[in-house]
C-alpha positions as CSV (number, residue, x, y, z in Angstrom):
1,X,25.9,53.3,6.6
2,X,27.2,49.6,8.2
3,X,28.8,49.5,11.3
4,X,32.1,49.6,10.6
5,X,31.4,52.6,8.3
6,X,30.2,54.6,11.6
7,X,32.9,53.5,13.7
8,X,36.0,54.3,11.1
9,X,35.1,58.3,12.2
10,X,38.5,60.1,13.4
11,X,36.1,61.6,16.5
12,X,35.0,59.0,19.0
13,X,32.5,56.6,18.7
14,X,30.8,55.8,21.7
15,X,28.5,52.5,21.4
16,X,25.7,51.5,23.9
17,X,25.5,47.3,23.7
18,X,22.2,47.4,25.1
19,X,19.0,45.0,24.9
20,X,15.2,46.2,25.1
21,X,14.9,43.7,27.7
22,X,18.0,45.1,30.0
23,X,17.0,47.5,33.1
24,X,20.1,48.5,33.4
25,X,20.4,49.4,29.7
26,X,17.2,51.9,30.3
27,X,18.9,53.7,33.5
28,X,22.0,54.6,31.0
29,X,19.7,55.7,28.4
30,X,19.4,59.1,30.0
31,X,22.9,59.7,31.0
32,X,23.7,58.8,27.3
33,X,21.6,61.5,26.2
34,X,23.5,64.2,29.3
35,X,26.7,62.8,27.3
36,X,25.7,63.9,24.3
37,X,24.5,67.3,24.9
38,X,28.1,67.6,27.0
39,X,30.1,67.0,23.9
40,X,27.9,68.1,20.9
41,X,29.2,66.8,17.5
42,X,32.7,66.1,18.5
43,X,31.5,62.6,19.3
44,X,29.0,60.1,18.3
45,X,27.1,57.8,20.8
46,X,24.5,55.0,19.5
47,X,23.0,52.1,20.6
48,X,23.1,48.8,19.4
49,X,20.5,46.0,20.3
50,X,22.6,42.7,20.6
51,X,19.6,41.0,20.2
52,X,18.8,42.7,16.5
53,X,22.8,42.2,15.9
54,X,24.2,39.6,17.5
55,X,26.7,38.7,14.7
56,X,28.4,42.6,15.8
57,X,27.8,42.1,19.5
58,X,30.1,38.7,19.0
59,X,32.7,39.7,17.0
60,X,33.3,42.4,19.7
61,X,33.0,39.7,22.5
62,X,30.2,41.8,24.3
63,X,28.8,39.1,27.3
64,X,27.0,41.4,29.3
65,X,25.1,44.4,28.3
66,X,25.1,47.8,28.8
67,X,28.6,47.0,27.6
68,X,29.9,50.6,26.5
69,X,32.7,50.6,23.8
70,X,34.5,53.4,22.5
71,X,36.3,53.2,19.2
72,X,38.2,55.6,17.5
73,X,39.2,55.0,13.4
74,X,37.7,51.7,13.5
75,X,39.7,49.9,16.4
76,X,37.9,49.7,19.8
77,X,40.2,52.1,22.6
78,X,38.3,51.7,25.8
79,X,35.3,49.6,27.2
80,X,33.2,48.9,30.0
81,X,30.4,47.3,31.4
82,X,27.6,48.5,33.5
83,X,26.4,52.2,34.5
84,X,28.7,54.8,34.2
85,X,27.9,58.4,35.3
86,X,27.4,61.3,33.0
87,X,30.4,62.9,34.3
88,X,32.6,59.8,34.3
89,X,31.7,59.0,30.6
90,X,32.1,62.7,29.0
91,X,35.7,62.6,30.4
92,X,36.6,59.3,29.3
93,X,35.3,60.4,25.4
94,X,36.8,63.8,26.2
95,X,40.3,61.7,26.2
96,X,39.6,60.4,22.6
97,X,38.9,64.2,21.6
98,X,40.8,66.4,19.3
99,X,42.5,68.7,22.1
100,X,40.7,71.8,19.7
101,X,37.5,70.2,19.8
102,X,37.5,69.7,23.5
């Protein structure tokens, strides 16, 4: 599956710009798992090492990593950079949610 593929889903996609070199990357790593077990299968979160795709990275104008960006049908509908809390993050994809699925 490509990358627009994943990101076309009607359910959020939440996507972790991160590098293996990044400490700040490896602090959100398990939050981004707490995020995941919050809100099961009615979103997807994956990482992305802009290093191993920097073509993707650039056409989303990611400077910075962890750079978080949620789309939603293929069209990016929130970002941020930096560390987010588990708590802050599973309400902002909660937003995104089907109001059944939340």
């Amino acid at each position: 599956m490509t990358f627009s593929e994943l990101i076309r889903s009607e359910k959020p996609v939440l996507v972790d710009f991160s590098a293996e070199w990044c400490g700040p990357c490896k602090m959100l790593a398990p939050v981004l798992e707490d995020v995941k077990s919050r809100v099961g299968e009615n979103a997807t979160i994956f990482k992305l090492d802009v290093d191993r795709n920097p073509a993707i990275a650039s056409s989303f104008n990611v400077m910075a990593v962890p750079t978080l960006i949620i789309f939603q049908k293929g069209k990016p509908v929130w970002r941020r950079s930096g560390v987010l809390s588990a708590v802050e993050l599973t309400r902002t994809l909660e937003t995104f949610m089907t109001p059944a699925a939340v």
